[in-house]
Each structure stands twice: as C-alpha cells, then as structure tokens.
VMD Tcl script that draws the C-alpha trace (Angstrom):
set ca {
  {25.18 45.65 116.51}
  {26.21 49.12 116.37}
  {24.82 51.34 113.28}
  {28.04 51.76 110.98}
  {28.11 55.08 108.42}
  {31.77 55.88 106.77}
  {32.23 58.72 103.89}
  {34.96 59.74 102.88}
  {33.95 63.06 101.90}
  {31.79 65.03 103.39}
  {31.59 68.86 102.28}
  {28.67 72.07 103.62}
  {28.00 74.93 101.39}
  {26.61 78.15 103.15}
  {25.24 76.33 105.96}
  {23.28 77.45 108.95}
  {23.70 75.67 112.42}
  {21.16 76.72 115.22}
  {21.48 75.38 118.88}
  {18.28 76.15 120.43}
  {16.64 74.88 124.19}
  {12.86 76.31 124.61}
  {13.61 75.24 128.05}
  {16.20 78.58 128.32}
  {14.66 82.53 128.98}
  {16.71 82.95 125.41}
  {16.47 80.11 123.88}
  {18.48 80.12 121.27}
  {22.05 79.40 122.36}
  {24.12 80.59 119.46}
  {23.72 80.50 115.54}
  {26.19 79.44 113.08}
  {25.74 81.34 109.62}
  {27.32 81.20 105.90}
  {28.45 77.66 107.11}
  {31.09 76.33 104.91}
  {33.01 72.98 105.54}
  {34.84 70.00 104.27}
  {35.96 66.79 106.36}
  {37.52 63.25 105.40}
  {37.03 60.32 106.74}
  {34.05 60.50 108.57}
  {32.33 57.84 110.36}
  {29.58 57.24 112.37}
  {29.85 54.31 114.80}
  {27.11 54.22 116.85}
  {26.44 56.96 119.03}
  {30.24 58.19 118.36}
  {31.29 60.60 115.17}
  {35.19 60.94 114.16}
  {36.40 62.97 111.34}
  {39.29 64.98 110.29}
  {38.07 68.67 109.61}
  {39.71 70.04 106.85}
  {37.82 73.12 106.42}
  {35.16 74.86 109.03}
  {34.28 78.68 108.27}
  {30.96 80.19 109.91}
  {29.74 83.40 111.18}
  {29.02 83.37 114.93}
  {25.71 85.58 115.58}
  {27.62 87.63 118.30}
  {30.16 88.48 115.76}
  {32.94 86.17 115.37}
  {33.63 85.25 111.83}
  {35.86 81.62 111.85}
  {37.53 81.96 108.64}
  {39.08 78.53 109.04}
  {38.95 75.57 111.81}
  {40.85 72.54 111.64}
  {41.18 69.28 113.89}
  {40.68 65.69 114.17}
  {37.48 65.50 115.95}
  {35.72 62.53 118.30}
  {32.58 62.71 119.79}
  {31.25 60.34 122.20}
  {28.74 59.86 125.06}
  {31.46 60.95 127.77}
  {33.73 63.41 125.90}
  {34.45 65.69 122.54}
  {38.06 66.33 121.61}
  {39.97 68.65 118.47}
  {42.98 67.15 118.54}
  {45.90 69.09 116.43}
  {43.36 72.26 116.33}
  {43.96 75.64 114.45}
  {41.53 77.86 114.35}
  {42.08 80.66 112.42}
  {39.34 83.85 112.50}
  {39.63 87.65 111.13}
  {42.08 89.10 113.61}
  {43.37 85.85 115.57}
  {44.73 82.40 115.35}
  {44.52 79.67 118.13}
  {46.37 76.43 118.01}
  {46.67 73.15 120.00}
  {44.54 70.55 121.39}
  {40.73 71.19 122.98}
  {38.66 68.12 124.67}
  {35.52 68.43 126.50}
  {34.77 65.79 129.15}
  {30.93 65.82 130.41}
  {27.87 63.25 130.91}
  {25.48 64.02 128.62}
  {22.95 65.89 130.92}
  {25.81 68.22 131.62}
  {24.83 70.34 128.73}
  {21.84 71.63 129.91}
  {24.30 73.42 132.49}
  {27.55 73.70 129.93}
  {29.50 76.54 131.72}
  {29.23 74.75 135.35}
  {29.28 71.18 134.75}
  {31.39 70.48 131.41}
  {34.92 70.00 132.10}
  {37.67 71.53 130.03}
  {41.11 70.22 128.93}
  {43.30 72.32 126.85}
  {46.50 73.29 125.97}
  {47.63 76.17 123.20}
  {50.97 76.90 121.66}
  {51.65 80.08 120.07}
  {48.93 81.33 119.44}
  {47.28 84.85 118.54}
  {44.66 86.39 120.25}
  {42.90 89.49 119.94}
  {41.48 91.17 122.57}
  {38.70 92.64 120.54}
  {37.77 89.41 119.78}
  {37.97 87.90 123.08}
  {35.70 90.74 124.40}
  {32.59 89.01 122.60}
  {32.36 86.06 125.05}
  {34.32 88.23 128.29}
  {33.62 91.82 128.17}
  {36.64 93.04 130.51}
  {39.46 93.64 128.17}
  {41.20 96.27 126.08}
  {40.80 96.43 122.15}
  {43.02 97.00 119.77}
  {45.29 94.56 121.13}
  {46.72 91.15 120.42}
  {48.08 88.55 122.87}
  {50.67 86.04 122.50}
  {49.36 82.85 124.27}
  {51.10 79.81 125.21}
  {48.62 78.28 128.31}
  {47.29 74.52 129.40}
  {43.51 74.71 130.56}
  {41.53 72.87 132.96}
  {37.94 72.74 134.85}
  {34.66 74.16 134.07}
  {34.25 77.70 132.06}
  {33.02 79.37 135.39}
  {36.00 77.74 137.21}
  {38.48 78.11 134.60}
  {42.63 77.19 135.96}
  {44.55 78.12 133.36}
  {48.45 76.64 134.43}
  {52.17 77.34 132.64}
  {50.65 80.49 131.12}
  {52.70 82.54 129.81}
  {51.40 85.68 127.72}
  {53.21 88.66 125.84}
  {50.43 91.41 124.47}
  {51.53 94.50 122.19}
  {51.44 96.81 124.65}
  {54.67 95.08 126.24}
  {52.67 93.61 129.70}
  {54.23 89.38 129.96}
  {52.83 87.55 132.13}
  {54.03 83.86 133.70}
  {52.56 82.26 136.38}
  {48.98 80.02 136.55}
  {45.57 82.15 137.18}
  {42.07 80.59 138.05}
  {38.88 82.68 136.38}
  {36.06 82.20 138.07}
  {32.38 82.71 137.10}
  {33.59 84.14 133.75}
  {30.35 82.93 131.99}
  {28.08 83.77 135.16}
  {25.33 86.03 134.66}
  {25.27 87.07 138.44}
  {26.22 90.77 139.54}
  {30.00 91.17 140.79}
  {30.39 86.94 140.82}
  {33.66 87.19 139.20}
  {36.67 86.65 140.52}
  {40.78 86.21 139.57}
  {43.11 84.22 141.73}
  {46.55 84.77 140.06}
  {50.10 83.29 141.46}
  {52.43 84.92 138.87}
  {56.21 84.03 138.56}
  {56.71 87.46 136.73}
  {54.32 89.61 135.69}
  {56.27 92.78 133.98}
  {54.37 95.72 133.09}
  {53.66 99.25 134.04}
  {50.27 100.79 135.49}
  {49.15 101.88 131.95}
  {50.08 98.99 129.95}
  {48.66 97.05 132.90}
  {45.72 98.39 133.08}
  {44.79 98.94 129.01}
  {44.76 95.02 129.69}
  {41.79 95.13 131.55}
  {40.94 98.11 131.84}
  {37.50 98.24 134.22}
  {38.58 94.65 136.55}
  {42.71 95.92 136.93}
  {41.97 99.68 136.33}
  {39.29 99.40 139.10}
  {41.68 97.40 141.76}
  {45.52 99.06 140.88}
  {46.11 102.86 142.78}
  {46.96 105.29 140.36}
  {49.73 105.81 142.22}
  {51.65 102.82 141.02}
  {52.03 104.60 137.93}
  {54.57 106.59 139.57}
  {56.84 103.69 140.01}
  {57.30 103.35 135.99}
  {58.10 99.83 134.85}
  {57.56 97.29 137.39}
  {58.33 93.08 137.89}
  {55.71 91.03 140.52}
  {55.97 88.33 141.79}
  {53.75 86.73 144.41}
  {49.73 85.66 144.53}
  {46.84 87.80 144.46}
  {42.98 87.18 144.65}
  {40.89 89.85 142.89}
  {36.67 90.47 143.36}
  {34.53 93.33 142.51}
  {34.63 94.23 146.11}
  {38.08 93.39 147.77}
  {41.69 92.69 146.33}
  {43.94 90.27 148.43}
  {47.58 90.74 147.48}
  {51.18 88.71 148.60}
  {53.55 90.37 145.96}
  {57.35 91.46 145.41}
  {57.64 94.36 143.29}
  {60.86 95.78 141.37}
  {59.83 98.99 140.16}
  {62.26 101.78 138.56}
  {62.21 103.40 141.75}
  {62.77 100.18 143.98}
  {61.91 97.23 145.92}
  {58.22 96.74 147.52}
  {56.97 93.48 149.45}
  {53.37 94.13 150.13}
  {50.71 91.93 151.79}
  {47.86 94.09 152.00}
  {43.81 93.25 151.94}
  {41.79 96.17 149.85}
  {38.12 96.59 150.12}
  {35.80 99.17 149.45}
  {37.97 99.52 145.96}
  {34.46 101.37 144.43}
  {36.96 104.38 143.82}
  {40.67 102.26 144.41}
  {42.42 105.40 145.23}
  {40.39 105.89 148.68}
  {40.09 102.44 149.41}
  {40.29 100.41 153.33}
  {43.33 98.66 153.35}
  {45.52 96.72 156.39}
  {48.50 94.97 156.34}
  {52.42 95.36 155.94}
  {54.73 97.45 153.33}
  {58.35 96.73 153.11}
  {60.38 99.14 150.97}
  {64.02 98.61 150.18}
  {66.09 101.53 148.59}
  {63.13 102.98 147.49}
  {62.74 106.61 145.64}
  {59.89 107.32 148.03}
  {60.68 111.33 146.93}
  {60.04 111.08 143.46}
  {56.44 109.14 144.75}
  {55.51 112.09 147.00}
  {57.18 114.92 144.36}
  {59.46 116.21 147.32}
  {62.91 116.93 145.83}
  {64.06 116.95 149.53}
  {63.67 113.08 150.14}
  {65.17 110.37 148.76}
  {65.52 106.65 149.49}
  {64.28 104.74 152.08}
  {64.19 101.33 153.64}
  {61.45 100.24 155.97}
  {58.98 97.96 157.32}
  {55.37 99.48 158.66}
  {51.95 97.64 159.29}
  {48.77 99.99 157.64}
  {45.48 100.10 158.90}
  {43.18 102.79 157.36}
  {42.17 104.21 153.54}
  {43.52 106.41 151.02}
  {46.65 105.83 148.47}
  {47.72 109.56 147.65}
  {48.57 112.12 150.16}
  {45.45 114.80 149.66}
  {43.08 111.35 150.57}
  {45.74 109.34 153.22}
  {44.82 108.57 156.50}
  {46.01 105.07 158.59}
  {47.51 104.08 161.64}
  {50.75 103.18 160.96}
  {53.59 101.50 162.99}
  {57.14 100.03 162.49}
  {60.86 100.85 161.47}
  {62.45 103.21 159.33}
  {65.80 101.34 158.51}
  {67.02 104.32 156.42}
  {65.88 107.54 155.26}
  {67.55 110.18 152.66}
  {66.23 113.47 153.95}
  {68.10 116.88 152.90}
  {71.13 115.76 152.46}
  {71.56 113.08 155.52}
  {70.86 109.67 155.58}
  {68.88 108.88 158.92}
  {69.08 105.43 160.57}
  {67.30 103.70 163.22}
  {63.96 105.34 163.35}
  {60.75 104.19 164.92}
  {57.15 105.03 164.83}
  {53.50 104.60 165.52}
  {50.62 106.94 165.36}
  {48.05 108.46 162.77}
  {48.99 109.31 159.47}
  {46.94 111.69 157.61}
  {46.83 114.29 154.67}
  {50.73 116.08 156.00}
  {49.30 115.06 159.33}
  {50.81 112.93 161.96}
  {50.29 112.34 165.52}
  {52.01 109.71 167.54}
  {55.29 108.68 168.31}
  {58.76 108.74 166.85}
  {61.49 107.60 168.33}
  {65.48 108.00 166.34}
  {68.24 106.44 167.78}
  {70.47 108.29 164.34}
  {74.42 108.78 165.07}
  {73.34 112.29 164.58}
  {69.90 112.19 166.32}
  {68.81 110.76 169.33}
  {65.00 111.73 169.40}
  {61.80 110.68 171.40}
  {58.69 112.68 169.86}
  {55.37 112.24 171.15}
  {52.76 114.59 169.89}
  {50.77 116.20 166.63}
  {52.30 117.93 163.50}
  {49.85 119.13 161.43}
  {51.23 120.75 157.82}
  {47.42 120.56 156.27}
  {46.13 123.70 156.56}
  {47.79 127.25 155.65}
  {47.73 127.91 159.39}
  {50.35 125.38 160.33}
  {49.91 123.72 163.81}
  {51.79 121.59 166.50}
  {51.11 120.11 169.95}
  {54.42 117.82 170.83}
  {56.87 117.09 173.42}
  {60.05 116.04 172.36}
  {63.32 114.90 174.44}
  {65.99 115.73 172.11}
  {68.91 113.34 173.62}
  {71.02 114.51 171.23}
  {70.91 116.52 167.40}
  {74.08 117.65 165.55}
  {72.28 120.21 163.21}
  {75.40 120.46 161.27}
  {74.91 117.05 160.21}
  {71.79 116.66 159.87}
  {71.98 119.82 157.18}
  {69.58 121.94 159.21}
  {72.54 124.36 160.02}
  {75.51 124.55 157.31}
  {77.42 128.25 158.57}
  {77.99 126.56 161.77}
  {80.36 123.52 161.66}
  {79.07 122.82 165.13}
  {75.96 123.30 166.01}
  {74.33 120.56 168.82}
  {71.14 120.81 170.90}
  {70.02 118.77 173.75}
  {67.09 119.54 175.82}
  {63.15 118.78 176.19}
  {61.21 120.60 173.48}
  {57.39 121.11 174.48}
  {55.79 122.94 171.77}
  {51.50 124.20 171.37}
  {51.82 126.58 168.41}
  {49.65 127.82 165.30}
  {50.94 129.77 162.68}
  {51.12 130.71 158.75}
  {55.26 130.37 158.92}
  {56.78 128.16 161.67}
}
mol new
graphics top color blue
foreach p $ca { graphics top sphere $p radius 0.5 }
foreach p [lrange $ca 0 end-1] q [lrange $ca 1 end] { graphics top cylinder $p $q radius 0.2 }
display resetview
C-alpha cells in the first residue's frame, strides 16, 4: 500500500533550497535563496507529488530573482511537468506548459540525458536575463517568444518559433541548439531553417553579438534591411548557408560553405552567388555601376574589395555600367583586390568581346597584359564616346603596359 500525505495548504517563508552532488568538481548545483511559496492541494502518493503552485519566489545564486512561479505540478519516477506555467521574474515573463521526461539516473547527467517538452505563448524574455544560463546574447533587450521545445538541453529543437525582439529582428522558422550547456571549447553549434528571418546586419547582430557578429561579413550591412529565407548550420569554425535574401538593394541566393571565420571578413569560402537586379554599385561605392543579374561559383577568401581574392566563373545576365546596360557576358579567372586575370567573353548587341589576359588597377602604377579580339564595340553606345554618334572598332587588341594614367 502506497504511503498517502494530502494538505491542503502548504506555505515556505524565506526558504533556502540547495541541490548539491559531492560526486561533481563544483558540487553544488544551484541554490535557491529568500524562498517564499504557497501551494494547494498537495499530495503525496507514493513516490509521486502533485500540487497546484500558487506562489514560488526565490533568488537563484547566479542572479535570477523569480518574483513569481505558477503551475500545476506532477512529479513522478519517469517525468515532472508545470502544466499552465507563468513564471514571472524582474525583467521577464514566460508562459505555457514545461514537462521533463527522464529515468531517474538521468539526473546525474541532466543537460544530456533529460528530455524536454515545451511549448510558450507570448511570452517576455530578456536577453540580460537569458545571458545567465547562455552567455551569447545582447542586453538590454527583450524578446517576444512564441516557440514549442523538444530534446535534451545540449540538443535543444526548438519548432514553430517565431520571435520579435526590440531592436525590430523577427524571426520564423525551427532552429536546433546544440551543446548550449556544454562546457567543451567551440562545441556549440546552430542549425536554423528559417521561413523569414527580417533584420538588418546591426539589429542582427546586437542579437548575438560574438556567435552572429563573428559569422555575418560586415559587408551585409551595406544591403540595409534584409528578408532570408533558407537553412543554415553555424560552428565556431565554419558557417554552412542555403539562403534567399531580399535586401534594399536586391535579390541574393547564396549557397556558400565559410571556414576559417576567426576574422569573418577574410574568411575561405566556395560555392555559388546568384544576384537578381541587384545595386551591386552602391556595395562597391562606384557611382558608375548599377544593377546586375548573375550567376558565378566562388572559390577563395575575402568579403570586401581591399581583402578579395577567388576564382570565380559564370554569367553576367545584365550589367548597368556608365550609362549602358550590358548583356550576355561570361567569365572565369582570378579575382583579386581591382585585380583580374582570366577570361571574359560578351556577346552585348553593342559588344562582341573575347578577353583573355590580366588587368591589374591595385597599385598607383596601373598594369595590363591582355589580348583581346574585339568582334565588334559601338563606343557610342556603350557611352565611352558621346561627341561621336558613330564611333565602332573592330580589331585584335594585344596590350603589355604599366603606367600611373592609362
């Protein structure tokens, strides 16, 4: 016969709670101070405990302060569940329904082995807060949270998230945290598949500002506001990244891999870049270019032009350049620091061009080694020559010059 204990009433007055294993390095796990609480109908039914929580304040010794939690609460041998839970602390408020499902030698390994369900509904969350138990995010921020929850702390899902913070970043879409709780160097990781995430790269990156500052180029924050949507997978070491981006300045499909990301902004990359009526002049600063369309597979490092260097190779389906729009444009070569050496080849209305050879714009001393066949060039059109309404050329070009003006 089980042992049987009801009360109605049970009420704590400046309590403390330790939990402590000698077995642990530290062994105290946390302490619960200034303790106050009041729950109804509580019973004790052999190994299991129910109760409604009315009332649970405490002081967490790494800082929290609860100011209230209530749930209905069950404990048994194979789970622990706060149903119809609001917790409420000094800056946040968290509400829904929490359950733990474990066998009881789990505990001894909590953040691997016990298995989380969850599921929170408007709820409040400040990131100063949430930087006690996951040191990665900006403060002085709050978080609207709607989010289910599933799996182990150190292999966290969390599914139908959707979040809106103060600094206007929203983001939908399910993301898996892994190794949040893990006390090994550079273990964690973020596998994201977002339906939208809208943000810019500041907003973005006051978010999180060492884990997203440390794997976003600074360039992006060139593009202003921006929409993704796609997958990512994001380490201390490499980023993986499938995305569609609508950015003030245009469309971009990347698929790229990023490692070495030490200093993101002369990373390794490979992969593809699609841009579609993209302002790729107001990226560079050159007043002269406008939009372009194109489609180019990367290899090599670097995302701004003093630190750029990759092999590069694909279509240019459209190009604003001084005035003309250029069409039909193909290339592969070396791509450097207002370097490039390779091919082009432009099969334009107004430009029928096959280049094969070095421009090098780095240095003051400006130098080129090409041949060109120049099928065709109406410099008229092309805005190169406007006192002239025609001006043509046709002829092989083979140029090895060095120079301060060319």
């Amino acid at each position: 016969m089980n042992f049987c204990f009801p009360l109605s009433d049970v009420s704590i007055q400046n309590g403390i709670f330790r939990l402590i294993d000698e077995n642990l390095e530290t062994p105290k796990i946390f302490e619960f101070t200034e303790l106050n609480a009041n729950t109804t109908d509580f019973l004790i039914n052999g190994p299991e405990v129910r109760c409604r929580i009315n009332k649970l304040g405490f002081r967490d010794s790494r800082g929290i302060a609860v100011k209230n939690l209530m749930a209905n609460f069950e404990y048994t041998l194979d789970h622990m569940n706060f149903g119809d839970l609001n917790i409420k602390t000094e800056l946040s408020e968290l509400k829904g329904e929490l359950r733990f499902n474990y066998n009881r030698e789990d505990f001894a390994h909590f953040t691997d082995k016990v298995n989380v369900e969850a599921s929170f509904k408007d709820s409040d969350i400040s990131l100063t807060e949430l930087n006690v138990f996951f040191d990665e995010f900006g403060t002085d921020q709050h978080a609207q949270l709607n989010a289910d929850l599933s799996g182990t702390l150190n292999n966290l899902v969390a599914t139908n998230l959707n979040v809106s913070t103060t600094r206007n970043t929203r983001i939908v879409g399910d993301i898996t945290f892994k190794n949040l709780f893990s006390r090994a160097d550079d273990s964690f990781a973020l596998e994201g598949k977002f339906q939208n995430l809208a943000s810019n790269y500041y907003d973005l990156t006051a978010l999180m500002p060492r884990l997203l500052g440390n794997s976003i180029p600074s360039v992006i924050s060139k593009v202003g506001n921006f929409k993704i949507k796609g997958t990512s997978y994001i380490t201390a070491k490499k980023v993986e990244a499938k995305i569609d981006i609508d950015t003030d300045l245009g469309f971009i499909k990347s698929d790229l891999k990023l490692t070495n990301i030490d200093n993101i902004d002369n990373a390794d990359y490979v992969g593809n870049i699609v841009l579609d009526e993209f302002n790729i002049g107001a990226l560079l600063n050159d007043p002269l270019i406008k939009n372009t369309s194109l489609n180019l597979d990367v290899n090599g490092k670097g995302f701004t032009i003093d630190n750029l260097s990759t092999d590069v190779k694909g279509d240019i389906f459209v190009l604003d350049y001084n005035g003309y729009t250029y069409r039909d444009i193909s290339l592969s070569g070396d791509l450097g620091n207002k370097i490039f050496n390779g091919v082009v080849k432009a099969e334009d209305l107004n430009l029928q061009l096959d280049f094969n050879g070095l421009v090098d714009f780095s240095e003051d001393i400006k130098a080129f080694d090409f041949k060109a066949q120049v099928g065709y060039a109406n410099l008229n059109k092309l805005n190169f020559v406007t006192r002239d309404s025609i001006s043509e050329f046709r002829g092989l070009v083979t140029m090895t010059a060095k120079g301060l003006l060319l």
